[in-house]
C-alpha positions as CSV (number, residue, x, y, z in Angstrom):
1,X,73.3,1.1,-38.0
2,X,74.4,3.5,-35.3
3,X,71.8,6.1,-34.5
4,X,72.4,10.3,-34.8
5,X,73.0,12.4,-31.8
6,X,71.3,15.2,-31.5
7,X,72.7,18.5,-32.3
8,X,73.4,20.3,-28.8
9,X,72.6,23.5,-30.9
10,X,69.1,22.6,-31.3
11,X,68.2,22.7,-27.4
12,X,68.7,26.6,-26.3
13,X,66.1,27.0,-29.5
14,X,63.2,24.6,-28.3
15,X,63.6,26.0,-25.0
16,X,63.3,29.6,-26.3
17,X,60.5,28.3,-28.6
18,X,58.5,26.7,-26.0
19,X,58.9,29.6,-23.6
20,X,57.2,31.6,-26.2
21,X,54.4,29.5,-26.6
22,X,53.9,29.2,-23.2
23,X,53.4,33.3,-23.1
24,X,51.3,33.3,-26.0
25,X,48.9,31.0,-25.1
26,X,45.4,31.7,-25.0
27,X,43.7,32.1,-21.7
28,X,41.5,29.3,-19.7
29,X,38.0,28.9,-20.8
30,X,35.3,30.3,-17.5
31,X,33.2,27.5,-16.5
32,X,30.0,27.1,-18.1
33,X,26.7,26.8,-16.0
34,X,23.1,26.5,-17.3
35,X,22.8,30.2,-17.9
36,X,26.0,31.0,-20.0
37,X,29.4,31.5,-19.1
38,X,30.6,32.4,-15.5
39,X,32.8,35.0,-15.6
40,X,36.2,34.6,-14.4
41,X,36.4,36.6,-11.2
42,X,39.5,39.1,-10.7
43,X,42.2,38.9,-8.1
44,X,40.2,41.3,-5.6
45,X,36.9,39.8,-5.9
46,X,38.9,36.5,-5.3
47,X,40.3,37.5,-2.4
48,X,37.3,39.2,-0.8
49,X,35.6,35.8,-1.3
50,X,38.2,33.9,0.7
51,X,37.9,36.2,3.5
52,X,33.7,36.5,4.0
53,X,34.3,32.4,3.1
54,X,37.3,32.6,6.7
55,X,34.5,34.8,8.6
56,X,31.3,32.4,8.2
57,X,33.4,29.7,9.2
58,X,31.9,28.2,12.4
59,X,34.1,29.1,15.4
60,X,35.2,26.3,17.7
61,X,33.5,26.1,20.9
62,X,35.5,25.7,24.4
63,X,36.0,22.3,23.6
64,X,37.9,23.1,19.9
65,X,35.8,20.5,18.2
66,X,33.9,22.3,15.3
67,X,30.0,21.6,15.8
68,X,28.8,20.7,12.4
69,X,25.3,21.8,10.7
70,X,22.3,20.2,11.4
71,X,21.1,18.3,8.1
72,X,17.5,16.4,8.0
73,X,18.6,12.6,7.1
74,X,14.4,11.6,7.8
75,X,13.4,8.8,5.1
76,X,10.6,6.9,5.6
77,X,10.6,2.9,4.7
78,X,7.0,1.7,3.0
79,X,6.1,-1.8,2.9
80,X,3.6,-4.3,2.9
81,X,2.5,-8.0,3.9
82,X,2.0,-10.3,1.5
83,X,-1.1,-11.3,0.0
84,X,-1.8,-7.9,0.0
85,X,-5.0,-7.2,-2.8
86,X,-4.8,-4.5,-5.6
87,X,-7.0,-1.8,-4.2
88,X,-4.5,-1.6,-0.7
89,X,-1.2,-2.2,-3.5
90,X,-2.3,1.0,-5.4
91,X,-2.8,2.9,-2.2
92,X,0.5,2.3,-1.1
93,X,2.2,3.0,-4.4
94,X,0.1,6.6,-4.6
95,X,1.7,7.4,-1.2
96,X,5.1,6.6,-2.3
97,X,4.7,8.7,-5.0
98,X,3.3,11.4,-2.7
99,X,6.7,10.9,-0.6
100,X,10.0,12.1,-2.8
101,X,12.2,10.7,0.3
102,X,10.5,7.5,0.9
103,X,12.0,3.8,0.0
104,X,10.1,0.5,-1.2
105,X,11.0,-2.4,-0.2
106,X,9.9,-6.1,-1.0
107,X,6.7,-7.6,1.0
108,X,7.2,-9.4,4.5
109,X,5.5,-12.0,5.7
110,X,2.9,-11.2,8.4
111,X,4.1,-13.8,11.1
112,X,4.8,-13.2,15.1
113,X,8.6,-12.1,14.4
114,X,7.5,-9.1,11.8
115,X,8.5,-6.8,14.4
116,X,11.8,-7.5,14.6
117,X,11.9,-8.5,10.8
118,X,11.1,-5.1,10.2
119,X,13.2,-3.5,12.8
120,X,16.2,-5.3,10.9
121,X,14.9,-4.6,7.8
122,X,14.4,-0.1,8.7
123,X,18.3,-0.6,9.6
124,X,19.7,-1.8,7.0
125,X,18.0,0.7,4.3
126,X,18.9,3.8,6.7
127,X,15.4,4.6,7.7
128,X,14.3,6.4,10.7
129,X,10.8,5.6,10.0
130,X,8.3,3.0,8.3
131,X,4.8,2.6,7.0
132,X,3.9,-1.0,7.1
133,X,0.3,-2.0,5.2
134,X,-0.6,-5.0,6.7
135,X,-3.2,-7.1,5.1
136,X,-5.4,-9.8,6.8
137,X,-8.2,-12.2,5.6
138,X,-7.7,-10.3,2.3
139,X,-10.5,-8.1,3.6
140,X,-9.2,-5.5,6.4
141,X,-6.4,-3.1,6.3
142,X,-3.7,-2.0,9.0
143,X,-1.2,0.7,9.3
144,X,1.7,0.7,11.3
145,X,3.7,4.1,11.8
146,X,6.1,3.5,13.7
147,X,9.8,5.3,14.0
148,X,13.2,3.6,14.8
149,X,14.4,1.8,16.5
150,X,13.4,4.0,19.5
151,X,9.9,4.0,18.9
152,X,6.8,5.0,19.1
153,X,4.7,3.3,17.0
154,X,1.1,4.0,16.0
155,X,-1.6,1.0,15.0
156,X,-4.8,2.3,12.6
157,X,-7.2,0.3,10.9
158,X,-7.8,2.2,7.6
159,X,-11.2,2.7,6.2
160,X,-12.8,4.2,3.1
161,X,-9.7,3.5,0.6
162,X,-10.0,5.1,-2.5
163,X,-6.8,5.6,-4.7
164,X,-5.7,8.1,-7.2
165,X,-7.0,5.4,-10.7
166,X,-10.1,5.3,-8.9
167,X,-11.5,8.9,-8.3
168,X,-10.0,10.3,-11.7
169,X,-9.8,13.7,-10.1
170,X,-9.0,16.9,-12.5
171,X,-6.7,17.5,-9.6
172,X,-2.7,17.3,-10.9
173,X,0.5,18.5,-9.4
174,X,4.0,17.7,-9.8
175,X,5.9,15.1,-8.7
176,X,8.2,15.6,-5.7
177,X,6.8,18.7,-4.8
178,X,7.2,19.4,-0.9
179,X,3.6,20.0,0.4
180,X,2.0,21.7,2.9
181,X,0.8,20.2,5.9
182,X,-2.5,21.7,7.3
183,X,-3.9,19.6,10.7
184,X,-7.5,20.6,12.5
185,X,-7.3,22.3,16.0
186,X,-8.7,19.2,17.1
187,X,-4.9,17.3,17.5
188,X,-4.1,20.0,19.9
189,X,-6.6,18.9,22.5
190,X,-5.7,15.6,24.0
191,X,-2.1,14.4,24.3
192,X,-2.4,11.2,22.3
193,X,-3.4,13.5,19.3
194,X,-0.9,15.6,19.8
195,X,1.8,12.6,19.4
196,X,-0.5,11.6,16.2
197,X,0.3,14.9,14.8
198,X,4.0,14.7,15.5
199,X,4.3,11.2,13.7
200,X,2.2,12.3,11.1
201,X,4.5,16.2,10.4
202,X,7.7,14.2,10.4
203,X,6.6,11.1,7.9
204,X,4.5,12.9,5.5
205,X,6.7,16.1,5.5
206,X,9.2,16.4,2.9
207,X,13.0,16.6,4.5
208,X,14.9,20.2,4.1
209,X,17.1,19.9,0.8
210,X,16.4,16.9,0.0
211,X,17.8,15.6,-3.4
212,X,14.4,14.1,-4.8
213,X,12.5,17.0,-3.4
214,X,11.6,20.2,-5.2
215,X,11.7,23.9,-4.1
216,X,8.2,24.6,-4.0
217,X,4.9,24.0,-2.6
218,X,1.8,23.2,-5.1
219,X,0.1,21.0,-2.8
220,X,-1.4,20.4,0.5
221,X,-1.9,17.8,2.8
222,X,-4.8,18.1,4.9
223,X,-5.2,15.8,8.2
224,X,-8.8,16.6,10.2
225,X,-10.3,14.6,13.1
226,X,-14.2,13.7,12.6
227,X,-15.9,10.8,15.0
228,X,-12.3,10.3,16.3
229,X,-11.0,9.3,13.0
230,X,-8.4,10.5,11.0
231,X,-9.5,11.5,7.7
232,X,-6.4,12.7,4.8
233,X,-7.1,14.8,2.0
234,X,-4.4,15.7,-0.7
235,X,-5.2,19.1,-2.8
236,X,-3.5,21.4,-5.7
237,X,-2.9,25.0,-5.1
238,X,-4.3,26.5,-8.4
239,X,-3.6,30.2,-9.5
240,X,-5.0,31.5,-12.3
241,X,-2.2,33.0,-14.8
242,X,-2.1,35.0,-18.0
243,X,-0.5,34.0,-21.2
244,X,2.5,34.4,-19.8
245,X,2.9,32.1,-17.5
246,X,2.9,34.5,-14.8
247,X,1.5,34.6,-11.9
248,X,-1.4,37.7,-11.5
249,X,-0.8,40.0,-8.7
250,X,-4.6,39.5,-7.8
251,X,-4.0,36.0,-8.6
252,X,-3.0,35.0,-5.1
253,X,-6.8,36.2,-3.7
254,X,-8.4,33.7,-6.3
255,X,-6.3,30.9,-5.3
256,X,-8.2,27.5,-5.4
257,X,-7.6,24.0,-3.6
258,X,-8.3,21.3,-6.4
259,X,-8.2,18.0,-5.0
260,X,-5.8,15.2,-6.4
261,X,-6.5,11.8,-4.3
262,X,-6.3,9.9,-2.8
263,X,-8.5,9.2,0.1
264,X,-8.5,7.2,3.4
265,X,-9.6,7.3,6.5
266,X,-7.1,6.4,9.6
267,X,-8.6,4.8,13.1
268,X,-6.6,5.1,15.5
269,X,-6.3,1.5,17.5
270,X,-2.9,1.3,20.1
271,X,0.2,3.6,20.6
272,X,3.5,1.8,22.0
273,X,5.8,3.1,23.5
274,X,8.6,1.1,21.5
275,X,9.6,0.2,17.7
276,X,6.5,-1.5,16.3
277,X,5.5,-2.6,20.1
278,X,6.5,-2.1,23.4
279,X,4.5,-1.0,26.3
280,X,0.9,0.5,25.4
281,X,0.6,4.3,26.1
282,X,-2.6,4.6,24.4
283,X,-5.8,2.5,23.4
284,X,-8.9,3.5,21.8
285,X,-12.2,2.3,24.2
286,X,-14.4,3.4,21.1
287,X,-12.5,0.7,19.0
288,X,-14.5,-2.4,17.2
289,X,-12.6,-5.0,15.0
290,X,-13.8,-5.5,11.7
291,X,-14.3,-9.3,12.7
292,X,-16.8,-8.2,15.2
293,X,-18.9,-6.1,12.6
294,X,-18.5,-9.2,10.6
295,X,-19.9,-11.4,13.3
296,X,-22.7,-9.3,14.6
297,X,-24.3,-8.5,10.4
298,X,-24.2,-12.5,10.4
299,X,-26.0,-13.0,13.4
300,X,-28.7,-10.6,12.3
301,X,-29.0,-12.5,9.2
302,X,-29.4,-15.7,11.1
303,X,-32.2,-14.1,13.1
304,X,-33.9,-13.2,9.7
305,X,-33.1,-16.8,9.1
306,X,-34.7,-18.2,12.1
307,X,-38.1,-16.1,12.1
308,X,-39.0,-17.2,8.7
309,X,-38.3,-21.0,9.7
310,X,-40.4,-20.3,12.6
311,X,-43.1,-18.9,10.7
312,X,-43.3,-22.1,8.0
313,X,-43.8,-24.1,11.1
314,X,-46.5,-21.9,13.0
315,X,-48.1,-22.4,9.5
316,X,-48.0,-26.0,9.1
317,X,-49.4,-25.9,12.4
318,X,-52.0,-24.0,11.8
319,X,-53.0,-25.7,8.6
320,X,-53.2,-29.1,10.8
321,X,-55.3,-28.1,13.6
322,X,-57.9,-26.1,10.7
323,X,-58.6,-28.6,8.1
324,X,-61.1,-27.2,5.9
325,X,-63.7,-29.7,5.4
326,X,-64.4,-31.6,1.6
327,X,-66.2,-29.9,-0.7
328,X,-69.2,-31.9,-2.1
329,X,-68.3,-30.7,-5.2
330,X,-65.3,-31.9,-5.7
331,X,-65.9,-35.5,-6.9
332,X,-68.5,-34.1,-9.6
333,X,-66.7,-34.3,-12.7
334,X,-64.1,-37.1,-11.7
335,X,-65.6,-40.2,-13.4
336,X,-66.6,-38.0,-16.7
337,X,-64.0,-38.0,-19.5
């Protein structure tokens, strides 16, 4: 069946037709943001954009390369060895949720090749730093803080743990919040202090714009040197407000530090110069392993131990060389039933 041509007539119309349609369509819808519509911006505003947009353009320098902006990239890697117990596993996890830019990562053995294990490992999730909670005899926990891959790197022995489920604080702020970092004059005193202080502002600060972080400060970080140790405090900045949910304008002078958890205690053992070694710039001369504590309670115990074996004996002794003699007495009622 042979198909109809269509009538040549027809075309000017569906031209005109769709030329009018085109005129009388309605115009584009503004984008739409969180607060409403944006309104469409005219011709002039649109053009006066464009040219403040040309003037803050960075200018080439004598060179003609455009320097770009700097932009904070600092994430911080936080890991553990294994065999690790719970109490050290639920410090680690509070600090990670202290840290909106910091990455987990799965345990390491604790073996002569962590360093470059861990190196390796830093690379390849884009880290420029790492906290590595190393855990030995189950009993005694260490800290490595170290950056890469140029170093330096900081060893503590951490003391007086106690996490955030532990101390059930009324303290409470939000998550990701950037906090603020508060140190004792003390770190400004000696230079090894001063390069503890350094580690410590770029780890535990929060990275400029960062997309996990929040615009705001509602908590502070509090680092203070007592008996050469390094003791951390977390607290909540709490103002009172009205039923509003505004903040008082004498609300500022009552402001209060609530404190959140957790706790530890940091002592400072080496400093290298490298990426989790390297050559030693610092060593603490005040320093005594746990193992030696250990060793010295047992030996007092064994001297406990000794003196009362020595007194049994001075006793038997004594009891040989004074016999008391028989009583006379003591045969009287023998025979009798």
């Amino acid at each position: 069946m042979a198909k109809k041509r269509k009538r040549t007539s027809d075309a000017p119309a569906a031209a005109a037709a769709s030329a009018g349609k085109s005129d009388v369509s309605a115009p584009s819808r503004p984008e739409r943001t969180l607060f409403g519509f944006k309104d469409k911006p005219s011709d002039d505003a649109t053009a006066a954009a464009a040219a403040a947009a040309v003037e803050s353009e960075p200018q080439p320098d004598s060179e003609g390369a455009d320097t770009p902006p700097f932009r904070n990239k600092e994430k911080v890697l936080v890991t553990c060895s294994r065999r690790i117990i719970y109490r050290y596993r639920h410090l680690m996890q509070n600090i990670v949720s202290l840290l909106p830019h910091a990455k987990k990562d799965s345990k390491i053995e604790s073996k002569q090749t962590k360093g470059s294990t861990l190196n390796e490992v830093v690379e390849l999730r884009s880290c420029s730093s790492c906290l590595f909670f190393e855990c030995r005899k189950q009993k005694d926990l260490y800290l490595w803080m170290f950056k890469a891959p140029g170093g330096p790197s900081v060893k503590f022995l951490v003391n007086a743990v106690h996490t955030m489920e532990e101390l059930k604080l009324t303290g409470n702020h939000l998550k990701g919040s950037r906090p603020l970092l508060t140190f004792s004059t003390n770190f400004d005193q000696q230079p090894h202090w001063k390069l503890v202080k350094e580690m410590l502002t770029q780890i535990f600060a929060t990275p400029k714009d960062h997309r996990k972080g929040k615009p705001f400060h509602d908590h502070v970080f509090v680092f203070s040197i007592v008996d050469d140790h390094v003791w951390f405090r977390n607290y909540q900045i709490s103002v009172p407000h009205n039923e509003m949910d505004k903040v008082d304008k004498g609300g500022l002078d009552k402001m209060t530090l609530v404190e959140v958890g957790p706790r530890f205690c940091l002592n400072p053992i080496k400093i290298f110069g490298g990426s989790f070694g390297g050559p030693t710039l610092y060593e603490n001369p005040y320093y005594v392993s746990p193992n030696q504590i250990r060793a010295l309670e047992k030996r007092k115990k064994a001297g406990k131990y000794a003196k009362k074996v020595k007194a049994k004996v001075r006793r038997k002794m004594h009891e040989m060389e004074n016999t008391l003699e028989p009583d006379e007495f003591a045969q009287l009622w023998k025979g009798e039933d």
